[in-house]
C-alpha positions in Angstrom: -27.5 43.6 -9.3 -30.1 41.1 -10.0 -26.8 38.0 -10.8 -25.2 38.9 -7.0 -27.9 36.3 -5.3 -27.6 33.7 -8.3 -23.3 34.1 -7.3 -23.7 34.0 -3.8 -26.5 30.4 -4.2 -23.2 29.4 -7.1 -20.8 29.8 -4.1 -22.9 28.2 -1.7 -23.7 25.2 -3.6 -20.1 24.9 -4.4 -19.1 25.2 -1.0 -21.2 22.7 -0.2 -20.3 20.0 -2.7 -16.8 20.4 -1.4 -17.5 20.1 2.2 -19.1 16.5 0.8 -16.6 15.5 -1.3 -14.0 16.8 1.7 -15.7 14.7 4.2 -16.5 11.8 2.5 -12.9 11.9 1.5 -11.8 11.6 5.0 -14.1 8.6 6.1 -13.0 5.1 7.5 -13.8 2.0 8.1 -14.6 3.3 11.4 -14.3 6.8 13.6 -14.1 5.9 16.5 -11.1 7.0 18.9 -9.8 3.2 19.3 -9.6 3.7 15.4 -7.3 6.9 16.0 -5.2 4.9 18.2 -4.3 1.9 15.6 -4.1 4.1 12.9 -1.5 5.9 14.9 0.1 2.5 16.3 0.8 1.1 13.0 1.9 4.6 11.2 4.7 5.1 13.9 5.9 1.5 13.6 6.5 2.4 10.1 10.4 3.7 9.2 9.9 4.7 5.7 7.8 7.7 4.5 6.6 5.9 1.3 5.1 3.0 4.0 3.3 5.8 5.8 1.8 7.4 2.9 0.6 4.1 1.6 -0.5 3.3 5.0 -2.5 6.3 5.2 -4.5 5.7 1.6 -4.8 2.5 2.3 -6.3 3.1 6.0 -8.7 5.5 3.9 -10.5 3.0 1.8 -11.4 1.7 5.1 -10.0 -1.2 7.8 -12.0 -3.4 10.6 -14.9 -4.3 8.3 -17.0 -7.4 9.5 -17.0 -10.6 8.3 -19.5 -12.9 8.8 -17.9 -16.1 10.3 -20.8 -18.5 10.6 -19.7 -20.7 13.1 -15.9 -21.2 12.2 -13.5 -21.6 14.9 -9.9 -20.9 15.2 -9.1 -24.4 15.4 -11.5 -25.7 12.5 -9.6 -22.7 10.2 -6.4 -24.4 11.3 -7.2 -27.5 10.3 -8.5 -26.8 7.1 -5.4 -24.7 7.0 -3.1 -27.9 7.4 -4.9 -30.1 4.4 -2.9 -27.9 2.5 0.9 -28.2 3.6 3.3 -29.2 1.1 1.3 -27.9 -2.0 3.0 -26.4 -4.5 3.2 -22.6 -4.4 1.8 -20.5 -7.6 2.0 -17.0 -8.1 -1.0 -16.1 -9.0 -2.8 -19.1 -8.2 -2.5 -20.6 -5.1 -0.6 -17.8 -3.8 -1.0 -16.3 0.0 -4.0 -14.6 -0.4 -5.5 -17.7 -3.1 -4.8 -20.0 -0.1 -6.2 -17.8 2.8 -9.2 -17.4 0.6 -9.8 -20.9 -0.6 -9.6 -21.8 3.3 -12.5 -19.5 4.4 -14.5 -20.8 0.9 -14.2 -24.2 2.1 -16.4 -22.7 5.3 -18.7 -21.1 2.9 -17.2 -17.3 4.0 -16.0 -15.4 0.8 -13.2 -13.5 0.8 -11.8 -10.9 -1.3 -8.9 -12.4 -3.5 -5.7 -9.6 -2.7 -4.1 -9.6 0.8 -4.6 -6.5 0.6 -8.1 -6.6 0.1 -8.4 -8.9 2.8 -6.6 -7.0 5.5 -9.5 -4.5 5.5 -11.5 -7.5 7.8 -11.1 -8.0 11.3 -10.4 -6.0 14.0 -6.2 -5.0 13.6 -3.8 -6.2 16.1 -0.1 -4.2 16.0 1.7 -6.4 18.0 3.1 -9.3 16.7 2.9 -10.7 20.5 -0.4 -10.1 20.8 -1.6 -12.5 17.8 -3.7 -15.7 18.8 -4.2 -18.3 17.0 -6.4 -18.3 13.8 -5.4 -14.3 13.5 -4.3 -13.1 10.1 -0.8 -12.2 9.7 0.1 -9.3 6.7 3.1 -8.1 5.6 4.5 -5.6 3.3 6.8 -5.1 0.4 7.4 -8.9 0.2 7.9 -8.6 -3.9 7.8 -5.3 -6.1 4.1 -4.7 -7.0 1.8 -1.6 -6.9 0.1 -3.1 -3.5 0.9 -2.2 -0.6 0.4 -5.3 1.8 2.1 -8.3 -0.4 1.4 -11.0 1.9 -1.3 -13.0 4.3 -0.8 -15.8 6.8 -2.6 -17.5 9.3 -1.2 -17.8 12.8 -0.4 -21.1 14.3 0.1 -19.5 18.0 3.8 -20.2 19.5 5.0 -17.7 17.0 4.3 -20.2 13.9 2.7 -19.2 10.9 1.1 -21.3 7.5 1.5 -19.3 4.0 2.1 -20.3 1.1 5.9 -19.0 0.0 7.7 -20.7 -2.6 8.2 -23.5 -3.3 5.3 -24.9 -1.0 2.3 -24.4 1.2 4.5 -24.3 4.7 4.9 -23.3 8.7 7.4 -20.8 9.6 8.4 -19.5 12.6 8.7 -15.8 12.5 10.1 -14.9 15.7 13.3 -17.0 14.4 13.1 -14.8 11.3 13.8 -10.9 10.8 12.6 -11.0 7.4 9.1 -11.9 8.7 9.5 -9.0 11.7 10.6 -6.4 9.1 8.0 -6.9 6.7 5.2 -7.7 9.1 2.5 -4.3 9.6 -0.4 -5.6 11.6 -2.4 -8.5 11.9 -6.2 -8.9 11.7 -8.5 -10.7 14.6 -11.5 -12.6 12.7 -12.5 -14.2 15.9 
């Protein structure tokens, strides 16, 4: 008789690690309902049921984190953004993300090196439309890897974008280009 209340505090203690580990589990970047609503945007763009459970573990680790901007511009990001057309294209060094991060380091703003690292900043925009100049553009599945979002670029406006692609550091249009369309999931609103 005298165990049964050291079981029952066992179970409780238990109970309550789990409800910790369950919730803390279940957090994101942010809770709010407009967070519901991109999460749901971007998951029913998505046509493949391994892109949706990726989505969903990436969304987990947690989207729309600030980033201190200083006082950068849209249009001083674009212009740092051109001093680099024509460079040669590295995998692995100046890559997409090695470029979009070099750009902000040149404004004294550190970002992570992956894209998709760097797509957890900003506040997400679904709608390729929608984008503005100075927005981060990602994409998915651009080259076999165990990440999920593959590639970053900066939008130009007027449906242009700058990455680095191979061979070269270069604008594309992607409304000309279904490859870009299919592969694009969101892009990210820094300013």
């Amino acid at each position: 008789m005298q165990k049964l209340p050291s079981i029952f505090s066992n179970l409780f203690i238990i109970g309550l690690l789990l409800f910790t580990i369950f919730t803390s589990a279940c957090k994101t970047g942010k809770s709010d309902k407009a967070d519901d609503s991109v999460f749901s945007r971007v998951l029913n763009g998505l046509q493949q049921k391994r892109d949706q459970r990726r989505f969903r573990k990436f969304y987990k680790k947690g989207v729309e984190k600030d980033l201190k901007i200083q006082t950068l511009t849209a249009g001083k990001l674009i212009k740092t953004a051109r001093e680099y057309l024509g460079q040669k294209y590295v995998f692995g060094g100046l890559d997409s993300s090695k470029l979009v991060q070099k750009i902000f380091e040149t404004h004294g703003i550190h970002l992570p090196r992956s894209a998709e690292e760097q797509a957890r900043y900003g506040r997400i925009i679904t709608d390729m439309n929608e984008l503005k100049r100075g927005d981060l553009m990602f994409f998915i599945r651009t080259y076999r890897t165990y990440s999920y979002i593959t590639h970053v670029a900066i939008c130009l406006g007027k449906g242009e974008m700058l990455h680095a692609i191979s061979p070269r550091v270069k604008i594309t249009n992607y409304t000309e280009v279904d490859y870009w369309k299919k592969k694009f999931i969101f892009g990210t609103r820094l300013f």
